[in-house]
C-alpha positions as CSV (number, residue, x, y, z in Angstrom):
1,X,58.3,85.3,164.0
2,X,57.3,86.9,167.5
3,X,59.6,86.8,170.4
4,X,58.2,83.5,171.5
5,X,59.5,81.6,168.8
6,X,63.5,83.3,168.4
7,X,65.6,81.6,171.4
8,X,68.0,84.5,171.4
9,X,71.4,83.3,171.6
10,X,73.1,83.5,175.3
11,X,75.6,86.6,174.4
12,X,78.7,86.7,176.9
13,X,80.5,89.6,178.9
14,X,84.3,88.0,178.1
15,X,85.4,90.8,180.1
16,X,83.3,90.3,183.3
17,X,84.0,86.6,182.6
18,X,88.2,87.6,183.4
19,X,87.7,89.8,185.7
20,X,86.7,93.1,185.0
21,X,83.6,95.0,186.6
22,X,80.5,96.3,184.8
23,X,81.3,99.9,185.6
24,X,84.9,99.4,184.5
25,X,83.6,97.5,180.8
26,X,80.8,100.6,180.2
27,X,83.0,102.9,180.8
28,X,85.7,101.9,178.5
29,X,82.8,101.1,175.6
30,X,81.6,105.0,176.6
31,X,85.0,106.6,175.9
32,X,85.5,103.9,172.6
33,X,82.5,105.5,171.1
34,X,83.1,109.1,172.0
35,X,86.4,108.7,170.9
36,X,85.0,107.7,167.8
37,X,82.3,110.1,167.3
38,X,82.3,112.9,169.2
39,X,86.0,113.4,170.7
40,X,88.5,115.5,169.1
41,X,90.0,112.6,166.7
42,X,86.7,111.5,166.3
43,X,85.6,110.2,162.3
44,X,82.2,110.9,162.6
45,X,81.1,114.2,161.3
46,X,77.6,116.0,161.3
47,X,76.0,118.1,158.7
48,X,73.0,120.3,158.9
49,X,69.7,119.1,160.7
50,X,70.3,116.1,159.5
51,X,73.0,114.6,157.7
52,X,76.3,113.2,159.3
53,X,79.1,110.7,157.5
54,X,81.6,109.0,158.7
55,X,85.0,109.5,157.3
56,X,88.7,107.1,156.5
57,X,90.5,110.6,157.4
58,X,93.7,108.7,156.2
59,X,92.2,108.2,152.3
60,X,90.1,111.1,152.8
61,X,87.1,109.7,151.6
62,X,84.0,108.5,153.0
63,X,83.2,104.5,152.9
64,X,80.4,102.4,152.4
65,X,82.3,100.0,154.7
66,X,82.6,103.4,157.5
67,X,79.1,104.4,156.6
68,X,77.3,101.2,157.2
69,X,79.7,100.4,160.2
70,X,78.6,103.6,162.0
71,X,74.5,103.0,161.5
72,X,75.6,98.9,162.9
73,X,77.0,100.8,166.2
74,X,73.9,103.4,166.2
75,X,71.5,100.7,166.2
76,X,73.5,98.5,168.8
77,X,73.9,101.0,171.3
78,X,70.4,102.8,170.6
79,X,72.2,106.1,169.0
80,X,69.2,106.8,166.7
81,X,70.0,110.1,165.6
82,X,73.4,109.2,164.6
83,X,71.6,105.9,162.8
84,X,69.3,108.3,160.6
85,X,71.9,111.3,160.0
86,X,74.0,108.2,158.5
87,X,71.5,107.0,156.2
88,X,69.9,110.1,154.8
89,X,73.7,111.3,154.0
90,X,74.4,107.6,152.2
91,X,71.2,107.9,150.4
92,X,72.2,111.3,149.1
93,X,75.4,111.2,148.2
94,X,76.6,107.4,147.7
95,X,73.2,105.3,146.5
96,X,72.4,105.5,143.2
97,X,69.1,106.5,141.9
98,X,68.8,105.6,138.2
99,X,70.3,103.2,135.8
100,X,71.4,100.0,136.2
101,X,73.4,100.5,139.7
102,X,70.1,101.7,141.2
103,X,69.4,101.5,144.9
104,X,73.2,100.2,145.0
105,X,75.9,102.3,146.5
106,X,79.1,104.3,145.6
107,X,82.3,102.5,148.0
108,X,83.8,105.9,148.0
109,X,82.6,109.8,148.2
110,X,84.7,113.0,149.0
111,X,82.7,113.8,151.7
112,X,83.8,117.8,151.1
113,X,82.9,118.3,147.6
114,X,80.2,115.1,147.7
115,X,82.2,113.6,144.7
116,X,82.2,109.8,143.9
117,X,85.1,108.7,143.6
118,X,84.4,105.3,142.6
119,X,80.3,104.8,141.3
120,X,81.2,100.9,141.5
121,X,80.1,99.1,145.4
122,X,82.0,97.4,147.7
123,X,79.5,94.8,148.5
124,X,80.0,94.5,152.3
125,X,78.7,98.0,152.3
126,X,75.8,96.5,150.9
127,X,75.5,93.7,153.2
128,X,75.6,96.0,156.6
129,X,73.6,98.9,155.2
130,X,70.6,96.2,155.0
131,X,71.3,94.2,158.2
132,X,71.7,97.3,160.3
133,X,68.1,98.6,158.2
134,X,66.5,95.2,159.6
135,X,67.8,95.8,163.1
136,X,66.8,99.4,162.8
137,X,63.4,98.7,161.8
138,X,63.1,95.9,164.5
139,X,64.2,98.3,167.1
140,X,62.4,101.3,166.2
141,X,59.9,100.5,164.0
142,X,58.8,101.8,160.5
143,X,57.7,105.2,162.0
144,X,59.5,107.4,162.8
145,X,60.6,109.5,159.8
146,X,62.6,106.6,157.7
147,X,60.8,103.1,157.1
148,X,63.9,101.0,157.4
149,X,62.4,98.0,156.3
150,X,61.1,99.7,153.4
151,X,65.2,101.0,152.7
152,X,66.5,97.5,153.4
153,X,63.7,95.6,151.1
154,X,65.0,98.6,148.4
155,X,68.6,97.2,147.9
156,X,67.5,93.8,148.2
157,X,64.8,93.7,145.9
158,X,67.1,95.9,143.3
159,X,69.3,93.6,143.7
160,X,67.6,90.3,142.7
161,X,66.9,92.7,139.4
162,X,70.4,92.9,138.6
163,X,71.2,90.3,135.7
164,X,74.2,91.5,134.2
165,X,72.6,94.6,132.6
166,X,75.3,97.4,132.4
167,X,77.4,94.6,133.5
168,X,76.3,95.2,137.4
169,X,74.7,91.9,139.1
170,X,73.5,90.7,142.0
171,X,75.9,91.6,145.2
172,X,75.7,87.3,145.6
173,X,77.2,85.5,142.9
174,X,73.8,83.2,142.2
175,X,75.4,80.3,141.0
176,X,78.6,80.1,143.8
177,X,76.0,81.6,146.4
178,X,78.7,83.4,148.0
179,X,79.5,87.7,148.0
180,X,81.0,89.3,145.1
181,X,84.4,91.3,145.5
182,X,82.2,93.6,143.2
183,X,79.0,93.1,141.6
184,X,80.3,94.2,138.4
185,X,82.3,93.0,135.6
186,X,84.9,90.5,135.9
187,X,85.0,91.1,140.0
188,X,81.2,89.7,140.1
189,X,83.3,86.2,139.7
190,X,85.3,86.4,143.4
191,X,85.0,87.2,146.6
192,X,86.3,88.7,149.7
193,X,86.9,86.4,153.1
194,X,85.8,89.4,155.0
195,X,82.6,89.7,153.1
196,X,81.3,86.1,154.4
197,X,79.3,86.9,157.2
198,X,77.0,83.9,158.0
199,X,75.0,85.7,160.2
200,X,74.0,88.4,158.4
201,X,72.3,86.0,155.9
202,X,70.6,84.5,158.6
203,X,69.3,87.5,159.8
204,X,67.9,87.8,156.4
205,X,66.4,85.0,156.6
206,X,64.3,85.9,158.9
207,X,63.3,89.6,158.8
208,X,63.7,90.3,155.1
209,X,60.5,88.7,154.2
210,X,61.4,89.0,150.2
211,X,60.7,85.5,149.1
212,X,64.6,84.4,149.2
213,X,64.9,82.8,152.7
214,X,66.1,79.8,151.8
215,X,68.3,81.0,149.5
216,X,69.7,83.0,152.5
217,X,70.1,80.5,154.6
218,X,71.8,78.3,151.8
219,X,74.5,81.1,151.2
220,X,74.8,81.3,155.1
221,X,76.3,77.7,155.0
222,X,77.8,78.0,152.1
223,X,80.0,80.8,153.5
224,X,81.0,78.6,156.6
225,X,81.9,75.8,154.1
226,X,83.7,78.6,151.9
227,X,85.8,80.0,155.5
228,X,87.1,76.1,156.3
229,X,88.8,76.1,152.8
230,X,89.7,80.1,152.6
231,X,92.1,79.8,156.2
232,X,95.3,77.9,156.3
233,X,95.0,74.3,157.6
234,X,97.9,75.8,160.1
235,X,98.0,79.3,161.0
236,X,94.5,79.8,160.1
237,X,95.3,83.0,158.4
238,X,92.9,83.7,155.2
239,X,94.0,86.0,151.8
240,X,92.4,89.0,151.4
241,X,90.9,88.3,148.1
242,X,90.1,84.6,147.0
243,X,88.5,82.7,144.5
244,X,85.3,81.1,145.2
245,X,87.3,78.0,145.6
246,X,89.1,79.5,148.7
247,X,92.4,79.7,146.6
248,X,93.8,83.1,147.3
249,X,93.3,85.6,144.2
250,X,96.1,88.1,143.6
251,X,95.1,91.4,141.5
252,X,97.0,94.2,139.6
253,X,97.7,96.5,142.5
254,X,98.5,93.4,145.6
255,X,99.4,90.1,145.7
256,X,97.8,88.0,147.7
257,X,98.3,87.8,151.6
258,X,96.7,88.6,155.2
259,X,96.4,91.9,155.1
260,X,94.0,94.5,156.8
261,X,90.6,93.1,155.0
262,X,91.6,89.7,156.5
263,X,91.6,91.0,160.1
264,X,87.8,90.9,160.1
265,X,87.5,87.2,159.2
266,X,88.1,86.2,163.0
267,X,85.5,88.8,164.6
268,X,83.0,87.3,161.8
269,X,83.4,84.0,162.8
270,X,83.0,84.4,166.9
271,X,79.8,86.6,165.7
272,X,78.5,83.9,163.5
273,X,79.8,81.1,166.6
274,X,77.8,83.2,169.5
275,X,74.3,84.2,167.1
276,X,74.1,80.7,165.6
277,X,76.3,77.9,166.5
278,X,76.2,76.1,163.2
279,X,79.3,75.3,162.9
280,X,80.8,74.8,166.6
281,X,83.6,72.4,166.3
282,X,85.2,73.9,163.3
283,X,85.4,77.5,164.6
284,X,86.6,76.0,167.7
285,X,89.8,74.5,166.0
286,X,90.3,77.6,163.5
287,X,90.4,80.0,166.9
288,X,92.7,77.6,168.5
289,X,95.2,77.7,165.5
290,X,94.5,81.1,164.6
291,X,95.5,82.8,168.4
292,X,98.2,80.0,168.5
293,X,99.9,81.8,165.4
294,X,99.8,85.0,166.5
295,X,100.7,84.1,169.9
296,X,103.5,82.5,168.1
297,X,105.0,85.6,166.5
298,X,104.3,87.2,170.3
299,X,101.4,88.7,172.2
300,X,103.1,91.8,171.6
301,X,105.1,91.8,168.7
302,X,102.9,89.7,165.9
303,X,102.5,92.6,162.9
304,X,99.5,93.0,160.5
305,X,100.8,91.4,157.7
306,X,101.5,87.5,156.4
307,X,101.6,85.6,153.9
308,X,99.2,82.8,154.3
309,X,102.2,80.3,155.8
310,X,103.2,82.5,158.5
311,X,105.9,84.3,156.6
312,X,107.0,88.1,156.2
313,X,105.5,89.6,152.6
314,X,107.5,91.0,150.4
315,X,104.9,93.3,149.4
316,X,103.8,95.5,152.4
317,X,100.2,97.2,151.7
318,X,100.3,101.0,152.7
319,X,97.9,102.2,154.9
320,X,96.9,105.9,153.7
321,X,100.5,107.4,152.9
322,X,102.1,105.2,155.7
323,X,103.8,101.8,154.6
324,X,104.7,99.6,157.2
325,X,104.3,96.7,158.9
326,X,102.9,97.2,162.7
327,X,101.6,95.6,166.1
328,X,98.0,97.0,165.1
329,X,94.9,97.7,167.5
330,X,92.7,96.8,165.1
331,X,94.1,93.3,164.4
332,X,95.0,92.8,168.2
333,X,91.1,93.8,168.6
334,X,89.3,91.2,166.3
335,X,91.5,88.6,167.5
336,X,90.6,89.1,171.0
337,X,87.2,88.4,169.8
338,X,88.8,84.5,168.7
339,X,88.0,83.8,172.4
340,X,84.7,83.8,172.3
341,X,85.1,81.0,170.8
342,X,88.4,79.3,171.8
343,X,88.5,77.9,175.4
344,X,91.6,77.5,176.0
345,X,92.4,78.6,179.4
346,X,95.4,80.9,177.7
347,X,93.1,82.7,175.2
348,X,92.3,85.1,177.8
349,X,95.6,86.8,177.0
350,X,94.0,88.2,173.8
351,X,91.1,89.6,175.9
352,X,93.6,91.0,178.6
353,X,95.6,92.4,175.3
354,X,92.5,94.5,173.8
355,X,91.6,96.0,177.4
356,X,95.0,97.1,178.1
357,X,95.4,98.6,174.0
358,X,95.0,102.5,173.6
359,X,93.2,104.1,171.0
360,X,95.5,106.5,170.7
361,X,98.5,107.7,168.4
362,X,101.5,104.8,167.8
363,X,105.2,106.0,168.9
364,X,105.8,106.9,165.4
365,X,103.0,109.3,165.3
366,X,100.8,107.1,162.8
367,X,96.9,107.5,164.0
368,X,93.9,105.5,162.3
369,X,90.6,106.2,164.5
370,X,88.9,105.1,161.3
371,X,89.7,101.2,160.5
372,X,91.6,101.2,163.9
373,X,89.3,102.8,165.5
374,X,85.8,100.8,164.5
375,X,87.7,97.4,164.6
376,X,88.4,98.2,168.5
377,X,84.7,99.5,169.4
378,X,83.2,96.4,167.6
379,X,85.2,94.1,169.2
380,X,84.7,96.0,172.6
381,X,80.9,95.5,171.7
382,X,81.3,91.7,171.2
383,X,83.6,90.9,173.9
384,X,81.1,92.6,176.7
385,X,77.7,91.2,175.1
386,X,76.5,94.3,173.5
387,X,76.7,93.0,169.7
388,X,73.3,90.9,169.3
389,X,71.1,89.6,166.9
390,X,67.5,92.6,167.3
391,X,64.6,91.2,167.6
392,X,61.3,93.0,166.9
393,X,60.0,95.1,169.8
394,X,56.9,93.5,171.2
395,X,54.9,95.8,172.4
């Protein structure tokens, strides 16, 4: 597909829409991303000539979710070196090079002794390694040192190899078409709301080239389908983990709830609602009841944590050693991405919210420039137009 054929999607500047200037909006996406990776409580760390990883400083680890996350903001905002320092560290130390988890990923690595601390994946690691591999190789070509299509095809191709083996499968669940928790064991059989990213698939679709497009594309609506059940017909708030079904899934160590997973299902949704449109009306109604909620609770007091119903959990999910519910950026972030979708004059409060937030330490000295900290620069990327679908470079 050349350039003549993709109508790229119009991609709006929310913040120059309310008010803002250009220089104002680059300059706050500047200091989000050296905040990030380069300032002094940056997560971002480089090693050598050549490597670089980013880091959950709270847990201590490094993350397929933090990894993958960095090389999508490399490849958005042209940061190449960063892009390939993050990939030749995940291939490394986290992807696995034999055996039936081949070409799959570790979640979770001590980036100081380069220990996994979990062999298993996390399969939205998964997911953005290969989209931001696509947009990487779209950008800069096949090249320059790393053939990114080459990396991306990899996974996939490894992937449609997994059948169970060594109990590992497929990171989509063949017969439910929908992202695995895990793609191992018992977890292979549900899913994540967070995971569902309709976009990505698309994407897929059309730059993978493996042979599975319309398998892609059928997953893609069958995640938009899977969203309309997973999010409460009222509050719009979604369950961490859930069965295929939508019904939330409770497991050994958390029952289930809106917790900080859930967060991302709103910033998924305007990103699937701006790239493709597919399903217009619906996300229009769940951004409507999903800001109304929160406004609900108040612009500046709703906390990071509900039971599906609106209500107050009785168990509270710890973030690193730190257990408490909070006002948090990163949630206060994704929903300000909700209006790129919801046009209600009022959702422009959640946009003024994210401009005015500080990624900084909260009054009780708790600091997470990790989870925080990447929730606030995507949604910063979104809300000024500088998240989009790359296209191949024509030359």
């Amino acid at each position: 597909m050349d350039k003549s054929e993709f109508k790229a999607p119009k991609y709006r500047n929310l913040f120059k829409e309310v008010g803002y200037s250009q220089v104002e909006i680059d300059t706050k996406l500047a200091k989000a991303y050296y905040d990030i990776f380069e300032g002094p409580n940056r997560v971002y760390f480089e090693e050598g000539d050549s490597l670089g990883y980013v880091s959950d400083i709270k847990n201590k680890d490094a993350r397929t979710e933090g990894m993958s996350y960095g090389m999508m903001v490399a490849v958005q905002l042209n940061k190449k070196e960063v892009f390939d320092r993050l990939w030749r560290w995940s291939v490394k130390y986290m992807q696995h090079q034999t055996g039936p988890r081949e070409a799959y990923f570790a979640w979770s690595v001590n980036p100081h002794t380069k220990k996994q601390n979990s062999a298993g994946s996390a399969s939205d690691g998964e997911l953005y390694y290969i989209t931001s591999l696509l947009f990487a190789s779209n950008k800069w070509g096949n090249d320059t040192g790393i053939n990114y299509y080459k990396e991306a095809r990899r996974i996939l191709d490894a992937m449609w190899k997994k059948d169970g083996t060594g109990n590992i499968y497929n990171l989509i669940n063949t017969e439910h078409k929908q992202i695995t928790f895990v793609p191992e064991g018992g977890s292979y059989n549900w899913t994540d709301p967070s995971y569902h990213v309709p976009a990505f698939y698309e994407v897929w679709a059309l730059y993978a080239k493996d042979g599975h497009e319309q398998f892609y594309k059928e997953c893609a609506d069958v995640s938009r389908e899977f969203l309309h059940r997973a999010c409460h017909p009222i509050t719009g708030l979604n369950a961490d983990y859930t069965e295929f079904s939508g019904a939330p899934h409770s497991t050994s160590w958390m029952p289930a709830a809106f917790r900080y997973d859930s967060w991302r299902v709103p910033m998924n949704i305007a990103m699937d609602y701006t790239w493709y449109g597919k399903d217009k009306k619906w996300q229009e109604d769940y951004t409507k009841r999903f800001q109304s909620f929160l406004r609900s609770k108040g612009m500046e007091t709703y906390v990071d944590q509900y039971n599906l119903d609106g209500s107050t959990p009785d168990f509270i999910l710890q973030a690193g050693p730190v257990k408490k519910l909070r006002h948090s950026i990163g949630l206060v972030s994704t929903a300000a991405t909700a209006s790129l979708v919801n046009n209600d004059k009022a959702s422009v409060d959640f946009v003024h919210a994210i401009w005015k937030a500080k990624l900084e330490p909260y009054d009780d000295g708790y600091f997470d420039p990790y989870y925080d900290g990447l929730m606030y620069l995507f949604s910063l990327m979104h809300l000024s137009g500088k998240y989009q679908i790359i296209i191949p470079q024509t030359n």
